[in-house]
C-alpha positions as CSV (number, residue, x, y, z in Angstrom):
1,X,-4.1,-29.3,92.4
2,X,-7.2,-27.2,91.1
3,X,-7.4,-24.4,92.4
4,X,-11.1,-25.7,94.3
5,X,-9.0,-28.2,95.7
6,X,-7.2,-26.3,97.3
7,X,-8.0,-25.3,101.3
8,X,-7.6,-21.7,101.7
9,X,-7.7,-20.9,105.5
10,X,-10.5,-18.0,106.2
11,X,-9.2,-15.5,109.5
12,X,-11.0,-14.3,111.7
13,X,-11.2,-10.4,112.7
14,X,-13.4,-8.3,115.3
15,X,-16.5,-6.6,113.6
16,X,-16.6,-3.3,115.3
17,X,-15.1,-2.8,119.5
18,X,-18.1,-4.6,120.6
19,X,-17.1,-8.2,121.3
20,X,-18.3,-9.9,117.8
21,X,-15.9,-12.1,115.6
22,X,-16.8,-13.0,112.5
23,X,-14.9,-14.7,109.4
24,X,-12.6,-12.4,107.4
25,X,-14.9,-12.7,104.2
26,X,-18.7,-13.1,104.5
27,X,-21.5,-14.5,102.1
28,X,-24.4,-12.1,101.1
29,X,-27.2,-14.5,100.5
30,X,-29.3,-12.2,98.7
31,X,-28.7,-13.3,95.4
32,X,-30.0,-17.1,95.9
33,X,-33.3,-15.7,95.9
34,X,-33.1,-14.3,92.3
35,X,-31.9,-10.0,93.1
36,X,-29.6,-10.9,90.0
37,X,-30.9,-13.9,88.2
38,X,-33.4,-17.0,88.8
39,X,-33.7,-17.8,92.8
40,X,-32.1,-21.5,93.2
41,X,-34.3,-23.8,95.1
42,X,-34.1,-24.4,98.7
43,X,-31.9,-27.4,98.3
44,X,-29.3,-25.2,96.0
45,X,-28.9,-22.8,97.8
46,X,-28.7,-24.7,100.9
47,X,-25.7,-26.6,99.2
48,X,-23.8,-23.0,99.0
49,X,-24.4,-22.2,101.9
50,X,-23.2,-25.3,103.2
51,X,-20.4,-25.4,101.1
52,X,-19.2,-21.8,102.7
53,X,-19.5,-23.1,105.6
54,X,-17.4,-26.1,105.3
55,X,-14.6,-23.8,103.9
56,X,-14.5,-21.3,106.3
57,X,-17.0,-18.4,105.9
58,X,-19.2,-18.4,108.8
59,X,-20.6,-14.6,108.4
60,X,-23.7,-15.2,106.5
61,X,-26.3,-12.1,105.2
62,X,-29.7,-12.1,104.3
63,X,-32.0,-9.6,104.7
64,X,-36.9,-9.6,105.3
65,X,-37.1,-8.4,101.9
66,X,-34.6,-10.9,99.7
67,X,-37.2,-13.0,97.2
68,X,-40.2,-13.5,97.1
69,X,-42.3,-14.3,99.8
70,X,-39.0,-14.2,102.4
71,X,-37.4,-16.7,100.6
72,X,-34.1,-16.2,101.4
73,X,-34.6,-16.2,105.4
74,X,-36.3,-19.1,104.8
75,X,-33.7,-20.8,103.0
76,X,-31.2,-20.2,105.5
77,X,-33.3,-21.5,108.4
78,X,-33.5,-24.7,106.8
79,X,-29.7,-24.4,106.1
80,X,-29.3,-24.2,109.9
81,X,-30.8,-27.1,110.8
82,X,-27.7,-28.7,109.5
83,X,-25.1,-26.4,110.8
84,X,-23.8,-25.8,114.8
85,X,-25.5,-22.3,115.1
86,X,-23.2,-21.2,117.8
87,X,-20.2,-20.9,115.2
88,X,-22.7,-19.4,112.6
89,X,-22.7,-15.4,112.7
90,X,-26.3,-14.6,111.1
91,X,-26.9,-10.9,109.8
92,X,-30.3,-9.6,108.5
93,X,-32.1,-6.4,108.4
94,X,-35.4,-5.2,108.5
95,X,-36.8,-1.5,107.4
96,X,-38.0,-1.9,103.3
97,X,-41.0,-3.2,102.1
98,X,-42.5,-2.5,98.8
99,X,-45.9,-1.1,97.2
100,X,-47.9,-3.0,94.7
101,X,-46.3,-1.0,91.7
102,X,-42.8,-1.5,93.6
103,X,-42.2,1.8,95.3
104,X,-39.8,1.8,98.4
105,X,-41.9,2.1,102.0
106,X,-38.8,2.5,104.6
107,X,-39.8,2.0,108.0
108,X,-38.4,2.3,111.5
109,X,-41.3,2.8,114.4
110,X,-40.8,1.0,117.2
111,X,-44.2,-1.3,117.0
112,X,-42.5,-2.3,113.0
113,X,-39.0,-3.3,114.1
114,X,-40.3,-5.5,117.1
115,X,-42.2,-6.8,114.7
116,X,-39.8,-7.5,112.0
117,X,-37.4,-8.9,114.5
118,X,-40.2,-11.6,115.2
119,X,-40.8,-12.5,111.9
120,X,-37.1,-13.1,111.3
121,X,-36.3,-15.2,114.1
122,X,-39.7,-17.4,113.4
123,X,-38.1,-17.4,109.8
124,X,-34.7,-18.2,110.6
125,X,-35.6,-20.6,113.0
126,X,-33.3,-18.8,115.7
127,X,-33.8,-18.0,119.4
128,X,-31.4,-15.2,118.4
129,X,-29.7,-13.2,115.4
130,X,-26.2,-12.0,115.8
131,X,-26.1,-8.9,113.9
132,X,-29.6,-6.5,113.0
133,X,-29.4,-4.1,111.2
134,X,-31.7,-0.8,110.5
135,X,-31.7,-1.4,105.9
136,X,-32.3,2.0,105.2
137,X,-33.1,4.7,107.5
138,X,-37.0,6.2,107.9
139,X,-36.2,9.6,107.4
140,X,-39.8,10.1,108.9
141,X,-38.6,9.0,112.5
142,X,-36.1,10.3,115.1
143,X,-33.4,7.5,114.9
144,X,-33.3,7.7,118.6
145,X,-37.0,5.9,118.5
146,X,-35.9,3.0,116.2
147,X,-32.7,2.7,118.2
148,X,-34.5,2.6,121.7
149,X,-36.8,-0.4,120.5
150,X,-33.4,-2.1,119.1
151,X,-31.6,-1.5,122.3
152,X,-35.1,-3.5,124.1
153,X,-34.5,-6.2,121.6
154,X,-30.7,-6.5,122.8
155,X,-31.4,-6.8,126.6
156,X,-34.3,-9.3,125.7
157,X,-31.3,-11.1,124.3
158,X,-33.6,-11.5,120.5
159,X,-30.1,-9.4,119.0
160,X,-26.8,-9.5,120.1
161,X,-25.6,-6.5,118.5
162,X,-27.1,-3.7,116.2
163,X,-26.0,-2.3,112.7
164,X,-27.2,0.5,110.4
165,X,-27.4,-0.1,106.4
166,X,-27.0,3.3,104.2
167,X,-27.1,5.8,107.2
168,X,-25.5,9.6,107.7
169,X,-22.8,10.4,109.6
170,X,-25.4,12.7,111.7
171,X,-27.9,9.2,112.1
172,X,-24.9,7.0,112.9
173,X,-23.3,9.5,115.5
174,X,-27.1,9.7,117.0
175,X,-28.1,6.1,117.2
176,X,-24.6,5.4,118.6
177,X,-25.1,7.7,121.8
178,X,-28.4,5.5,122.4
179,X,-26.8,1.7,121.8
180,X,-23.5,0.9,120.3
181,X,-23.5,0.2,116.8
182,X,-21.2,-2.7,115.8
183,X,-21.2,-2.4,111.8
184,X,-22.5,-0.6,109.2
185,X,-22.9,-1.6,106.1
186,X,-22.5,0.3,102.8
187,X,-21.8,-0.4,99.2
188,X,-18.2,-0.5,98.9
189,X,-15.5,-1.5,96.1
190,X,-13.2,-0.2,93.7
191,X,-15.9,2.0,91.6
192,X,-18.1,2.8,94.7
193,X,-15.4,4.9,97.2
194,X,-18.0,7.7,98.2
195,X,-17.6,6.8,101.9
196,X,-14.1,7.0,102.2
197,X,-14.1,10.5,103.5
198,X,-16.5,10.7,106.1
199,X,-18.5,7.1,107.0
200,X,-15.5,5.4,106.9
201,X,-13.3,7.9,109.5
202,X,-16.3,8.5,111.6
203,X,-16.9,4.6,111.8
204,X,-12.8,4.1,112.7
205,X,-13.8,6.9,115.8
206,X,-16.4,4.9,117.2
207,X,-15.0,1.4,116.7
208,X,-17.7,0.6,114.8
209,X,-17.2,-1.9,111.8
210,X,-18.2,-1.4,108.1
211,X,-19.4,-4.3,106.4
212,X,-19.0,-3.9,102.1
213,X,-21.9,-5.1,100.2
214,X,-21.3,-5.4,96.2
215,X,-17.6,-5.5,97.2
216,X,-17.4,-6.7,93.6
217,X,-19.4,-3.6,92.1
218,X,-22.6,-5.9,91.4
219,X,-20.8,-8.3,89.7
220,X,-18.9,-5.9,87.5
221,X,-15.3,-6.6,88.4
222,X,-16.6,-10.6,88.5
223,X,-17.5,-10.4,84.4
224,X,-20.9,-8.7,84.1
225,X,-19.4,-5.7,82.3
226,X,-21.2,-6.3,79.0
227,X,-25.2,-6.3,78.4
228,X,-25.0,-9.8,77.6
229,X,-23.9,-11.2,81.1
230,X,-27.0,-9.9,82.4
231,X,-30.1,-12.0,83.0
232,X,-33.7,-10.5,82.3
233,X,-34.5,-11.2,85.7
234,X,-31.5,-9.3,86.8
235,X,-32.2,-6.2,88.4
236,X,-29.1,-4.8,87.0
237,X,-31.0,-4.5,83.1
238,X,-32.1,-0.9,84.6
239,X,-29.0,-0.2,86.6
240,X,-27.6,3.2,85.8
241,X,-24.1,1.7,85.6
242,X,-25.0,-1.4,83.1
243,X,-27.5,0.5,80.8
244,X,-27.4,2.5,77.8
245,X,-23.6,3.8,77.0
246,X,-22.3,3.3,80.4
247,X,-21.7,-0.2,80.5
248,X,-19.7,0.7,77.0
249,X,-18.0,3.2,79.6
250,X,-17.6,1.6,82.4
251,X,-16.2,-1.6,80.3
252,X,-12.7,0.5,79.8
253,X,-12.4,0.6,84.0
254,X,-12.6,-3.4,83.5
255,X,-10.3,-4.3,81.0
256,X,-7.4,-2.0,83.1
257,X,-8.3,-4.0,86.4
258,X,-8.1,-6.9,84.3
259,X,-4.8,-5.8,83.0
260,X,-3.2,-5.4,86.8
261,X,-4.9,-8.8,87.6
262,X,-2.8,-10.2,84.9
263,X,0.4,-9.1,86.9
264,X,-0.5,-10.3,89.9
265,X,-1.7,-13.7,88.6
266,X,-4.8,-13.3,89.6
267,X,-8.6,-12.8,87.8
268,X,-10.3,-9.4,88.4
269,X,-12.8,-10.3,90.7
270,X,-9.9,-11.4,93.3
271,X,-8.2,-8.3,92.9
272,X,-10.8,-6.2,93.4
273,X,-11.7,-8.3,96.6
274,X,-7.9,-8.0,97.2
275,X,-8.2,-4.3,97.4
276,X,-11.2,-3.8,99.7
277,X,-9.7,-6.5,102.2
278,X,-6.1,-4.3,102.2
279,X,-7.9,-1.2,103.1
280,X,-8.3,-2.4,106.5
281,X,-8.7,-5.1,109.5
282,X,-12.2,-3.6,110.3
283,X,-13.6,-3.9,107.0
284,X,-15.7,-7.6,105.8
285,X,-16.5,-7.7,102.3
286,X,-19.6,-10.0,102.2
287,X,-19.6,-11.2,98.4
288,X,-22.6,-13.4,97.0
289,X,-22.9,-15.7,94.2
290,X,-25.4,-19.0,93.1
291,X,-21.9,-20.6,91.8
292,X,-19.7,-22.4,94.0
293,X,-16.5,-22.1,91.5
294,X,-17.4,-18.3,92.2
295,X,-17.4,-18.9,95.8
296,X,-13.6,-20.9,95.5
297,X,-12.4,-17.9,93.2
298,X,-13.5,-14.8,96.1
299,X,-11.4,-16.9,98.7
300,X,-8.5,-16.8,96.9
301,X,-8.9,-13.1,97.1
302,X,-7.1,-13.9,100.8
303,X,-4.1,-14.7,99.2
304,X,-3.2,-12.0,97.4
305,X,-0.5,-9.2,99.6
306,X,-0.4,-5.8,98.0
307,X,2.2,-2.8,98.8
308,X,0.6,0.3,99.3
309,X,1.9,1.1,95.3
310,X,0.0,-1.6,94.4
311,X,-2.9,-0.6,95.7
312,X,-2.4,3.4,95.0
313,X,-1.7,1.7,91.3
314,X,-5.5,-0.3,91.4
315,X,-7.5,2.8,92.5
316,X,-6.1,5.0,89.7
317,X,-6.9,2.6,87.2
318,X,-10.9,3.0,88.2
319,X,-11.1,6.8,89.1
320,X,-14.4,7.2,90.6
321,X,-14.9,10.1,88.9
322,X,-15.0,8.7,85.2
323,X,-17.6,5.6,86.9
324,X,-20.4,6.5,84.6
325,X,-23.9,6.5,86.1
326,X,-25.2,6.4,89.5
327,X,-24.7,3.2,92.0
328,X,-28.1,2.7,92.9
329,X,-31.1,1.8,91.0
330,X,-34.0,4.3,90.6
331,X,-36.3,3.6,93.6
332,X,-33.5,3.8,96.4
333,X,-31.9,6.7,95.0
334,X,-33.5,8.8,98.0
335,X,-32.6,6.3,100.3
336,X,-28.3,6.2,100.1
337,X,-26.4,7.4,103.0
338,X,-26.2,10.8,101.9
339,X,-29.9,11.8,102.7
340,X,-30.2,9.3,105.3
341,X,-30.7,11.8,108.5
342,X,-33.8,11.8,110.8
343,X,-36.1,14.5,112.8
344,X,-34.7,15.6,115.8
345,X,-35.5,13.5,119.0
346,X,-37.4,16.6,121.0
């Protein structure tokens, strides 16, 4: 059978000690509404979605600020119309907003995220979302504030559970003594492994889940490692990592993962999905793509058992640091994990 015929069964796991289940691989839904190449229309998106779905996946991520307009909120309301929402596990975040000329305005007063909570759920078409989460952190604001108006949010029963994108050890710690946090997300695969010493053990003290966006390094480990995979519409065409001579650089780290994907009959993009599932139980990659074929490959990433030489043998092959260039793209670099703390709450 071909290999999209074939019906690969999606576990289920606990996100975090707080009571939520989602699927053992999630969708980020971002990229539908064109963050890495021309937004699909309402109706093909929808048909990914829906597609997900009917295989398995029912962890789906979106976020106020992906497309234009909120398009991809949007999109997934009208997804939901066709889908039981009680087995649906909906994730989207609130915080960024841009300028004019495209500067980052983070965000986290209480008056903003009721607000933004609101506009999702009119967006969404939802009397509730499962899992909100803080995008970045307003460095501006004690995170106690923020965390107070999310905790109101929770007993109005508009959230079920709350989640920080991108925030310290000292916010995380903080915003946990006010309401349990149930994830956090952070960018997370083979070439991005700078939370592995603190976020990651702090996160495994608190119960709290970690959710790993570009689990596939932006589409690196899934074939964009050359200049000419890249659309003009992409934002990675100024991403430190895929401009100038570090894509030339970083191509090397592809062709060995490619190598060890060879022996374990499997394309890079499993592998490297393969990886970040082994690391633990508590960790949901949430891979996106606009191609359904894509969508069949990153499942088959669940097949795949590694020994703990195998996966000592996959980290050396992309040793973080020879990665050239930084993960983010210029206007969030103030806004990673790493300078994510808050005023004191006096």
């Amino acid at each position: 059978m071909a290999e999209e015929e074939v019906q690969i069964p999606v576990p289920r796991v606990k996100l975090g000690s707080r009571g939520l289940e989602v699927s053992r691989l999630g969708f980020g839904c971002g990229g539908l509404s064109g963050i890495y190449n021309s937004p699909l229309s309402y109706e093909e998106g929808g048909s990914v979605i829906q597609h997900a779905f009917s295989r398995g996946v029912t962890f789906f991520d979106t976020s106020d600020i992906y497309g234009a307009h909120h398009h991809n909120e949007i999109l997934i309301g009208k997804v939901l119309k066709q889908l039981p929402r009680e087995k649906i596990q909906l994730a989207t975040k609130f915080g960024i907003s841009f300028t004019e000329d495209w500067k980052v305005v983070v965000k986290g007063d209480p008056e903003y995220v009721r607000k933004c909570c609101q506009g999702s759920l009119e967006r969404l078409g939802v009397d509730y979302i499962d899992l909100y989460y803080q995008h970045r952190v307003d460095l501006s604001i004690p995170i106690e504030d923020t965390m107070s108006e999310l905790k109101k949010l929770v007993e109005e029963g508009k959230i079920k559970y709350v989640g920080l994108s991108e925030a310290s050890p000292d916010t995380i710690r903080r915003a946990h003594a006010v309401h349990p946090i149930t994830a956090v997300q952070m960018e997370w695969s083979l070439w991005t492994r700078d939370i592995e010493e603190e976020i990651v053990p702090l996160c495994r003290e608190l119960g709290i889940g970690i959710v790993a966006y570009s689990p596939l390094g932006r589409g690196f480990f899934a074939g964009k490692a050359t200049v000419e995979c890249l659309q003009n519409e992409s934002i990675l065409v100024n991403h430190p990592r895929f401009t100038g001579d570090n894509i030339g650089k970083n191509r090397v780290l592809y062709e060995r993962v490619a190598n060890l994907a060879s022996k374990h009959s499997c394309s890079p993009s499993q592998l490297a999905l393969s990886w970040l599932l082994h690391q633990c139980q508590d960790v949901v990659p949430i891979p996106g793509t606009t191609k359904i074929s894509n969508f069949n490959s990153n499942l088959g990433a669940l097949k795949i058992k590694l020994t703990e030489e195998d996966l000592h043998e996959i980290s050396e092959a992309v040793p973080c640091d020879v990665v050239a260039g930084s993960r983010e793209i210029t206007i969030f670099t103030g806004y990673t994990w790493k300078t994510a703390n808050t005023p004191p709450k006096h």
